[in-house]
Short mmCIF file of the C-alpha atoms (twelve columns), coordinates in Angstrom:
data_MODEL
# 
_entry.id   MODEL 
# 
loop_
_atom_site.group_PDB 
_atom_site.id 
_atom_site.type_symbol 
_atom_site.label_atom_id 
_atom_site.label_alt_id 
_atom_site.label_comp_id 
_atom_site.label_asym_id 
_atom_site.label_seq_id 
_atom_site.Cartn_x 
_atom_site.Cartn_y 
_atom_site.Cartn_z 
_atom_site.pdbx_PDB_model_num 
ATOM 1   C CA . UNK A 1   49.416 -28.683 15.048  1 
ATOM 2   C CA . UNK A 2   47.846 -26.170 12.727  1 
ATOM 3   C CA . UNK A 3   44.100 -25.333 12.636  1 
ATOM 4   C CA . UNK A 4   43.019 -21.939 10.393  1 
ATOM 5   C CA . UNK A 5   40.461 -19.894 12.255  1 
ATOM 6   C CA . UNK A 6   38.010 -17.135 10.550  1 
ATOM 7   C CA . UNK A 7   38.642 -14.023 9.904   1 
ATOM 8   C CA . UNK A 8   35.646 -12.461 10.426  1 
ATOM 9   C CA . UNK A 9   34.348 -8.950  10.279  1 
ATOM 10  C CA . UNK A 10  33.712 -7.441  13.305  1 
ATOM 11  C CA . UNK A 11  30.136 -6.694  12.772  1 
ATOM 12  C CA . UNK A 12  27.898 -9.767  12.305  1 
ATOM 13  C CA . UNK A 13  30.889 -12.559 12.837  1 
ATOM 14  C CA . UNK A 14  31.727 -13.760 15.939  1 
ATOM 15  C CA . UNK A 15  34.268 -12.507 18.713  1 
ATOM 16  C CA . UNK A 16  38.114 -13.227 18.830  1 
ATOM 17  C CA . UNK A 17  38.502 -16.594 20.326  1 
ATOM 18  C CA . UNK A 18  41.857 -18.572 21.374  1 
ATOM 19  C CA . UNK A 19  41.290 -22.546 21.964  1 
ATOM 20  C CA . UNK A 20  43.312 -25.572 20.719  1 
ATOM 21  C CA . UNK A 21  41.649 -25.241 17.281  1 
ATOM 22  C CA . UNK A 22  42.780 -21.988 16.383  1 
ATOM 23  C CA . UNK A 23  42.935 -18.440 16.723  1 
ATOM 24  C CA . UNK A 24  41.195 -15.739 15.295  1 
ATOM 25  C CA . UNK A 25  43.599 -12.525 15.043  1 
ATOM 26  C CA . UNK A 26  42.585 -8.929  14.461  1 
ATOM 27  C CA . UNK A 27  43.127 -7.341  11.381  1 
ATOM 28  C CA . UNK A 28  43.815 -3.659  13.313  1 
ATOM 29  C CA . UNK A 29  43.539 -1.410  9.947   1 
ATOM 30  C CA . UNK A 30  40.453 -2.848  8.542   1 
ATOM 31  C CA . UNK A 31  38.457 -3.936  12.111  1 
ATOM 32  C CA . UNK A 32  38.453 -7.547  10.647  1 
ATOM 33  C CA . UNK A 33  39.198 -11.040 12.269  1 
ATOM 34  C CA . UNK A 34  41.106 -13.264 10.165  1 
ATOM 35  C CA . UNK A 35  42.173 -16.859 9.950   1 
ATOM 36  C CA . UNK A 36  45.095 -18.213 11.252  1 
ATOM 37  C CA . UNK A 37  46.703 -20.978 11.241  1 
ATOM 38  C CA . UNK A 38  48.204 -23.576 14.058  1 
ATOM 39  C CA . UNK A 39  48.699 -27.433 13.602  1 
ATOM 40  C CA . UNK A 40  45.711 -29.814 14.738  1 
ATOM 41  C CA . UNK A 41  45.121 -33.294 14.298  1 
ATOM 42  C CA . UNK A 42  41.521 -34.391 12.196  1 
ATOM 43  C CA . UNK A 43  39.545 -37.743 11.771  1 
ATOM 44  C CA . UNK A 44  36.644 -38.707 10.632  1 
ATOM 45  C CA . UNK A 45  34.986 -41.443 7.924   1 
ATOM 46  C CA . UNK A 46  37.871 -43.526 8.529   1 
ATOM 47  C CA . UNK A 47  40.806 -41.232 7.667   1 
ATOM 48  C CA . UNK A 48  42.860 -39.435 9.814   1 
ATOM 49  C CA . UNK A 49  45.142 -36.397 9.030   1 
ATOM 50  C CA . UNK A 50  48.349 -36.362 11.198  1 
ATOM 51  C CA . UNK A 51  49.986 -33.002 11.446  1 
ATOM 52  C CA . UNK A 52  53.227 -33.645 8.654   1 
ATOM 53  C CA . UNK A 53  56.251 -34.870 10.984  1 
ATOM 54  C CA . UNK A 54  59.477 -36.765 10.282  1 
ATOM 55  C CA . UNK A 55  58.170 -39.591 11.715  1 
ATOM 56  C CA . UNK A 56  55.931 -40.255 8.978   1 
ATOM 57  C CA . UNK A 57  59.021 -40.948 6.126   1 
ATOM 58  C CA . UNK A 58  59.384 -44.526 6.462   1 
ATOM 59  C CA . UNK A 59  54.755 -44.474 5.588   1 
ATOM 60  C CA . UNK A 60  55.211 -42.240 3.111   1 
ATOM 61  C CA . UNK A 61  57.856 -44.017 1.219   1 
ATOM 62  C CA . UNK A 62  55.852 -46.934 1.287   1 
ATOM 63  C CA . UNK A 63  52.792 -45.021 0.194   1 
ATOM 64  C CA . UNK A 64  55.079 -43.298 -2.822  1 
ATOM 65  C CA . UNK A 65  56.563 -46.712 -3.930  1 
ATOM 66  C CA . UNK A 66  52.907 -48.583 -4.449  1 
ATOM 67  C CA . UNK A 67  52.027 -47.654 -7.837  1 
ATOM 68  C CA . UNK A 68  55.679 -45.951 -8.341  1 
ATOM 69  C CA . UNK A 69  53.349 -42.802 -8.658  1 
ATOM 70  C CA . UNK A 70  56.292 -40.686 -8.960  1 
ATOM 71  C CA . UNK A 71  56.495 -41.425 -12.225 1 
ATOM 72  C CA . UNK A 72  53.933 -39.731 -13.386 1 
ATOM 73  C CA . UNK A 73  55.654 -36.966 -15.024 1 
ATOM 74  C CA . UNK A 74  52.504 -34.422 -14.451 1 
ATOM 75  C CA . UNK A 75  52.056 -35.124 -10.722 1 
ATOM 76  C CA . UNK A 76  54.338 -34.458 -7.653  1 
ATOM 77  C CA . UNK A 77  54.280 -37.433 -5.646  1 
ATOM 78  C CA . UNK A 78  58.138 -37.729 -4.406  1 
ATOM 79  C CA . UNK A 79  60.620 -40.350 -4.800  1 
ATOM 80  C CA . UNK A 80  60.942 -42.838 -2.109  1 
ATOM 81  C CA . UNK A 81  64.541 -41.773 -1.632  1 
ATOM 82  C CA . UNK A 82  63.303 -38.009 -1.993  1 
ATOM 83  C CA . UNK A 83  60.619 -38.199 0.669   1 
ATOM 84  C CA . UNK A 84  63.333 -36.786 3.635   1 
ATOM 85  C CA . UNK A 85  63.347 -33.731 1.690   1 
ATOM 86  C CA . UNK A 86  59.548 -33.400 1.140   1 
ATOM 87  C CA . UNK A 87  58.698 -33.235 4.740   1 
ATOM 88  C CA . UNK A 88  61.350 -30.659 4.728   1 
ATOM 89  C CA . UNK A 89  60.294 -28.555 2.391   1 
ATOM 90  C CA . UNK A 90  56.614 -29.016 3.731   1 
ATOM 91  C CA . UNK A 91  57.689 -28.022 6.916   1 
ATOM 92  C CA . UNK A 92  59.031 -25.005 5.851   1 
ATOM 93  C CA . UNK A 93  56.298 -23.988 4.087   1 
ATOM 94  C CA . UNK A 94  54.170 -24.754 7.747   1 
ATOM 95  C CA . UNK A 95  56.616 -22.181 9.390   1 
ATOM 96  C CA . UNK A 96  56.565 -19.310 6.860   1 
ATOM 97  C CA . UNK A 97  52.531 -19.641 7.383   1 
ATOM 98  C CA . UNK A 98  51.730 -20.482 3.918   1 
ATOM 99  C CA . UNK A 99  50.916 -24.119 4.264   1 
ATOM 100 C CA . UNK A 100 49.371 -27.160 6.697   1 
ATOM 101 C CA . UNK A 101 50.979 -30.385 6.027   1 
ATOM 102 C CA . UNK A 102 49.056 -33.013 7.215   1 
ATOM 103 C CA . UNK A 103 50.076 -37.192 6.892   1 
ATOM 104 C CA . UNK A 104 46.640 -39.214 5.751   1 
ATOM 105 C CA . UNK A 105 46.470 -42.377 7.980   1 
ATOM 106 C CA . UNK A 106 44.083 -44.811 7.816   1 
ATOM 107 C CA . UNK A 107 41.952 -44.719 10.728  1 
ATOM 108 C CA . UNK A 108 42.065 -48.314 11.764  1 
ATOM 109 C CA . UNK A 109 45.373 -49.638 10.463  1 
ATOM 110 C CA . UNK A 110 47.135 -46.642 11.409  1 
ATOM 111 C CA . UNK A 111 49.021 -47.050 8.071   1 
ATOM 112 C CA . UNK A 112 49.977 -43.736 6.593   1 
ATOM 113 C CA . UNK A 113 48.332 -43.621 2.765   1 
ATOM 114 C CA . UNK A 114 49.488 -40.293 1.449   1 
ATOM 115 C CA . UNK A 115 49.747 -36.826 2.133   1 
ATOM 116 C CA . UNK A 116 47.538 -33.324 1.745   1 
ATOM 117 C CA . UNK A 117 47.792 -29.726 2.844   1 
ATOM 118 C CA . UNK A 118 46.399 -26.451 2.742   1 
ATOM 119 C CA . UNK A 119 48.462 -23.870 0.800   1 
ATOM 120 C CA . UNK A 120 48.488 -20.872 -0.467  1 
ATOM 121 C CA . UNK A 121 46.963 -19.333 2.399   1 
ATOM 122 C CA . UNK A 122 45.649 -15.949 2.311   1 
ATOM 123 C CA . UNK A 123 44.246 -14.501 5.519   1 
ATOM 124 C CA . UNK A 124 43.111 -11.337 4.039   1 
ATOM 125 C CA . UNK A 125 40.104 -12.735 1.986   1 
ATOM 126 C CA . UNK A 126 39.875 -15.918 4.153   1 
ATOM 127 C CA . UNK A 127 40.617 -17.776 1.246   1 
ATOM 128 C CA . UNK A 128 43.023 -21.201 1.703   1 
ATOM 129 C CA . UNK A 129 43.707 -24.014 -1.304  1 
ATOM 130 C CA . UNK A 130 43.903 -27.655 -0.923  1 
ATOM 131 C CA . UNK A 131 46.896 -29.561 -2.949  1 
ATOM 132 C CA . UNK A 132 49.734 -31.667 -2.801  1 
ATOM 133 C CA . UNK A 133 47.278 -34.528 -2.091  1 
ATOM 134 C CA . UNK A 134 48.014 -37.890 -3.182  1 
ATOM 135 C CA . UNK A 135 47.698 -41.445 -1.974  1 
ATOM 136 C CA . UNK A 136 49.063 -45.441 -2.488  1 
ATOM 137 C CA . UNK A 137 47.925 -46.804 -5.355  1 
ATOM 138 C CA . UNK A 138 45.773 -49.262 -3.518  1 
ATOM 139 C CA . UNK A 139 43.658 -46.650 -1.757  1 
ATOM 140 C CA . UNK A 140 42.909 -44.538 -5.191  1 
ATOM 141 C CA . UNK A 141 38.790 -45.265 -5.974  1 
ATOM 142 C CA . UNK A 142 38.070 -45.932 -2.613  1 
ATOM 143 C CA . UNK A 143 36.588 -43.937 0.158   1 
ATOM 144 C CA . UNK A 144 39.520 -42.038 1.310   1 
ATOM 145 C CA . UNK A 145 39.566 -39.254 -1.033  1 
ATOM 146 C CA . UNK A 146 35.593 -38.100 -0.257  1 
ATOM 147 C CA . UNK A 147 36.257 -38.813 2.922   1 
ATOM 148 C CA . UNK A 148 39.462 -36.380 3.297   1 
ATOM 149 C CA . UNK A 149 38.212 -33.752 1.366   1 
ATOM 150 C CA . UNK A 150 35.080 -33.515 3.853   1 
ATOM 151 C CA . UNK A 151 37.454 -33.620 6.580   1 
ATOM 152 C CA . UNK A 152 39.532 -30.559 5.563   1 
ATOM 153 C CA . UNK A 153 36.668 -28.847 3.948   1 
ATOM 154 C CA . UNK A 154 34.628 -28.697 6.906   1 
ATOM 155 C CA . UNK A 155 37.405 -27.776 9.265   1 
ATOM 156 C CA . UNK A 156 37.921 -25.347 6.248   1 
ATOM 157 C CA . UNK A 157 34.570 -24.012 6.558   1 
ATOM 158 C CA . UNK A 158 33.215 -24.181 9.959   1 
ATOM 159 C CA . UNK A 159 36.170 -24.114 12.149  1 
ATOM 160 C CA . UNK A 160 38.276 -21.514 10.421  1 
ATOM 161 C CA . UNK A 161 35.811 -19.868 8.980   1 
ATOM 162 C CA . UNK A 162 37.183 -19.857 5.176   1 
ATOM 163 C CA . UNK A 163 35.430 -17.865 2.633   1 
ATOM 164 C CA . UNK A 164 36.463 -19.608 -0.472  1 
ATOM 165 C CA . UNK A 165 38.623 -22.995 -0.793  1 
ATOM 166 C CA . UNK A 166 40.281 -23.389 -4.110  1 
ATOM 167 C CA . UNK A 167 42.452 -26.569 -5.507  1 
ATOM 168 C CA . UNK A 168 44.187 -26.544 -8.439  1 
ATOM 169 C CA . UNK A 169 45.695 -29.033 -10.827 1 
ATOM 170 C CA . UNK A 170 47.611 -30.004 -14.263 1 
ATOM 171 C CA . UNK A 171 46.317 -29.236 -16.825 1 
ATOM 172 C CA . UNK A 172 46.919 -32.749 -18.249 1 
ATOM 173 C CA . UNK A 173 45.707 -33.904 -14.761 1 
ATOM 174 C CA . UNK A 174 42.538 -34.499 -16.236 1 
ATOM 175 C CA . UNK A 175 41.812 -37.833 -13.524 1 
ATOM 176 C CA . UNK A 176 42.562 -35.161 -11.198 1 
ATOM 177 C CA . UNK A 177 40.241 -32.531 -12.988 1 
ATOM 178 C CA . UNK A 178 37.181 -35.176 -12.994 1 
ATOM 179 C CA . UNK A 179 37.605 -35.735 -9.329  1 
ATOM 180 C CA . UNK A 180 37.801 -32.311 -8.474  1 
ATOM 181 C CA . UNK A 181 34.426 -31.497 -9.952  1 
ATOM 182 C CA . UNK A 182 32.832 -34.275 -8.514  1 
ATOM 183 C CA . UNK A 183 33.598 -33.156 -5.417  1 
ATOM 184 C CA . UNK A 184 31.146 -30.165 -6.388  1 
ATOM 185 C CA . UNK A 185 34.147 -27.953 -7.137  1 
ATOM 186 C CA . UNK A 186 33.339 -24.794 -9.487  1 
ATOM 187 C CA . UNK A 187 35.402 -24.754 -12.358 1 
ATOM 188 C CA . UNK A 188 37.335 -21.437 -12.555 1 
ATOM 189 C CA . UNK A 189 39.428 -21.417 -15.675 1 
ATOM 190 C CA . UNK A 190 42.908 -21.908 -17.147 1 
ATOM 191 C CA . UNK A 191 45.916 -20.150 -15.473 1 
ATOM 192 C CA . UNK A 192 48.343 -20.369 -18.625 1 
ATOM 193 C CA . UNK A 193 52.027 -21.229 -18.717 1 
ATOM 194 C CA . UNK A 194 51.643 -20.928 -14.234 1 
ATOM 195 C CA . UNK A 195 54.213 -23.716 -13.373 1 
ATOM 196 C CA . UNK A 196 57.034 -25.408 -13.794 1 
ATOM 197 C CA . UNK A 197 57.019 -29.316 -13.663 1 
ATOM 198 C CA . UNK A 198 59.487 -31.569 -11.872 1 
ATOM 199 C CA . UNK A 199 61.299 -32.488 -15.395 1 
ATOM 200 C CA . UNK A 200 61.778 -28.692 -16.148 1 
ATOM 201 C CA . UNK A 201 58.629 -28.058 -18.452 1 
ATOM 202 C CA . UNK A 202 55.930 -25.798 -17.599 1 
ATOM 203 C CA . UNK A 203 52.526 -26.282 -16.998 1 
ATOM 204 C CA . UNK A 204 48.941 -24.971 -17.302 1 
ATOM 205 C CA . UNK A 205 46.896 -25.177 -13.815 1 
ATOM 206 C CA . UNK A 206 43.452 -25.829 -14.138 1 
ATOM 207 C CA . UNK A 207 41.874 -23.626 -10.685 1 
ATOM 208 C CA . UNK A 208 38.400 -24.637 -9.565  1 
ATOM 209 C CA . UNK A 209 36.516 -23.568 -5.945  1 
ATOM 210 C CA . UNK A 210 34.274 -23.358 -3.513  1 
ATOM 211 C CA . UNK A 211 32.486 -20.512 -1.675  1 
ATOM 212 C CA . UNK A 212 31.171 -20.647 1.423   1 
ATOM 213 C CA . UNK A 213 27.425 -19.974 0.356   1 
ATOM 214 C CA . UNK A 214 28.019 -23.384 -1.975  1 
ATOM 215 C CA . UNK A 215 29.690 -25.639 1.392   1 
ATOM 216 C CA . UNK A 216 25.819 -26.924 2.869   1 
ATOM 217 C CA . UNK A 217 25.120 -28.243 -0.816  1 
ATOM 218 C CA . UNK A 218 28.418 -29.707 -1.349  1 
ATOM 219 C CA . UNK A 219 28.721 -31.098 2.441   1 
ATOM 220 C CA . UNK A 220 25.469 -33.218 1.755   1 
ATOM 221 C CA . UNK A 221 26.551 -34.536 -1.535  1 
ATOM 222 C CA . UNK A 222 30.264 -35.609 -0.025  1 
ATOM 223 C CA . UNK A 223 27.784 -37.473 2.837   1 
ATOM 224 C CA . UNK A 224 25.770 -39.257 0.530   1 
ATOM 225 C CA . UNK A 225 28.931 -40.082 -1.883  1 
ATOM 226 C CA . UNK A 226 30.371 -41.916 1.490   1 
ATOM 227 C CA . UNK A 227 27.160 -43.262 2.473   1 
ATOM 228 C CA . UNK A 228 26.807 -44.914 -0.924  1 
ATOM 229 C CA . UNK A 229 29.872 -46.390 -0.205  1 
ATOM 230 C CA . UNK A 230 32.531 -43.703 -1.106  1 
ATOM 231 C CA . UNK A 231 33.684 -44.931 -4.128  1 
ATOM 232 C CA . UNK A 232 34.690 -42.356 -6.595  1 
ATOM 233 C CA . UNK A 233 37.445 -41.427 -9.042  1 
ATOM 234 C CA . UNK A 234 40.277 -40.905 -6.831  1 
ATOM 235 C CA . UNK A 235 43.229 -38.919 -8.362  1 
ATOM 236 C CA . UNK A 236 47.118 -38.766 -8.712  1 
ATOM 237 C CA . UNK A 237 47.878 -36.445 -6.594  1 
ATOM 238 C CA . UNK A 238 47.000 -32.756 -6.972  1 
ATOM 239 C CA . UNK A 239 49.423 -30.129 -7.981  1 
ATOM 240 C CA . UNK A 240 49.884 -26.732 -7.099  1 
ATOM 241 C CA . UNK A 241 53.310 -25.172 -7.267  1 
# 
């Protein structure tokens, strides 16, 4: 299962490691480590992120169908009947090293509830994004999405050693854009005309992110959001390509 791992530089960071949650490779011409990426399983506040797998279809069409969120014209939730080809597509992304496709399951049912991933992966600047997330109907403003973003952002942060994390989203997202920023999220701008929609038109992306000097502010205020109770806007899903 996949697990990013810091690139750090070779001065103050830490030494190349190899375990079961990642790698750090050497970046040769600069004297750098960098992250890399390998599939790994992650729980915690009562989520649990599956690495993506073909076994998880028959969840995720479930998950699509409550709330028919696929119709949503400015998300990218897939049709039941299209979900085969997601986890495709997903998967390919996982092999071409671009992307982490992880399953959301709820911790004690075991029922699968939607679907993130890290994307647009770019080991040179230690810098990954976190999209494609969405989740049944029934589990939107409850704890799951707080408690899945401070699952991957930690592993993000302290376990691959990420510089920045970005996420991205429609423009006319804008339940997605209020959630992002109250995850703590820096607003970045407007990319313009950046992406084409699943009915053919093209979108603005709204970018926002987080550095690594920001992560120990935003960590605590994820903790107390769940300790609170977790509730919290909780978006159609998140779109990035």
């Amino acid at each position: 299962m996949l697990a990013l791992v810091p690139i750090a530089i070779l001065l103050p960071r830490s030494p190349a490691v190899d375990s079961a949650e990642g790698r750090r490779v050497v970046d040769h011409a600069n004297s750098r480590l960098m992250i890399a990426i390998s599939p790994i399983t992650l729980e915690g506040h009562g989520v649990r992120l599956e690495p993506l797998a073909h076994e998880h279809e028959t969840g995720l069409r479930a998950a699509a169908t409550d709330g028919k969120l696929w119709e949503l014209w400015y998300t990218a939730v897939p049709e039941p009947d299209h979900v085969e080809r997601y986890i495709i597509d997903a998967l390919a992304g996982k092999a071409a090293g671009h992307m982490l496709p992880w399953a959301v399951v709820d911790s004690k049912s075991g029922e699968v509830i939607g679907s993130t991933r890290y994307h647009d992966i770019v080991p040179a600047i230690d810098r990954v994004e976190i999209g494609y997330t969405w989740y049944a109907s029934r589990w939107q403003r409850s704890h799951v999405n707080t408690a899945s973003k401070l699952v991957l952002l930690t592993h993000a942060f302290e376990s691959v050693g990420c510089q920045c994390v970005g996420l991205r989203t429609d423009n006319f997202n804008f339940r997605s854009q209020r959630a992002i920023e109250a995850l703590g999220a820096k607003r970045d701008g407007v990319l313009r005309h950046h992406a084409a929609r699943r009915d053919g038109t093209v979108r603005d992306s709204v970018m926002f992110s987080i550095l690594a000097a920001e992560w120990p502010d935003v960590k605590r205020h994820l903790a107390t959001r769940l300790q609170r109770g977790g509730r919290g806007a909780i978006t159609p899903p998140l779109r990035d390509q």
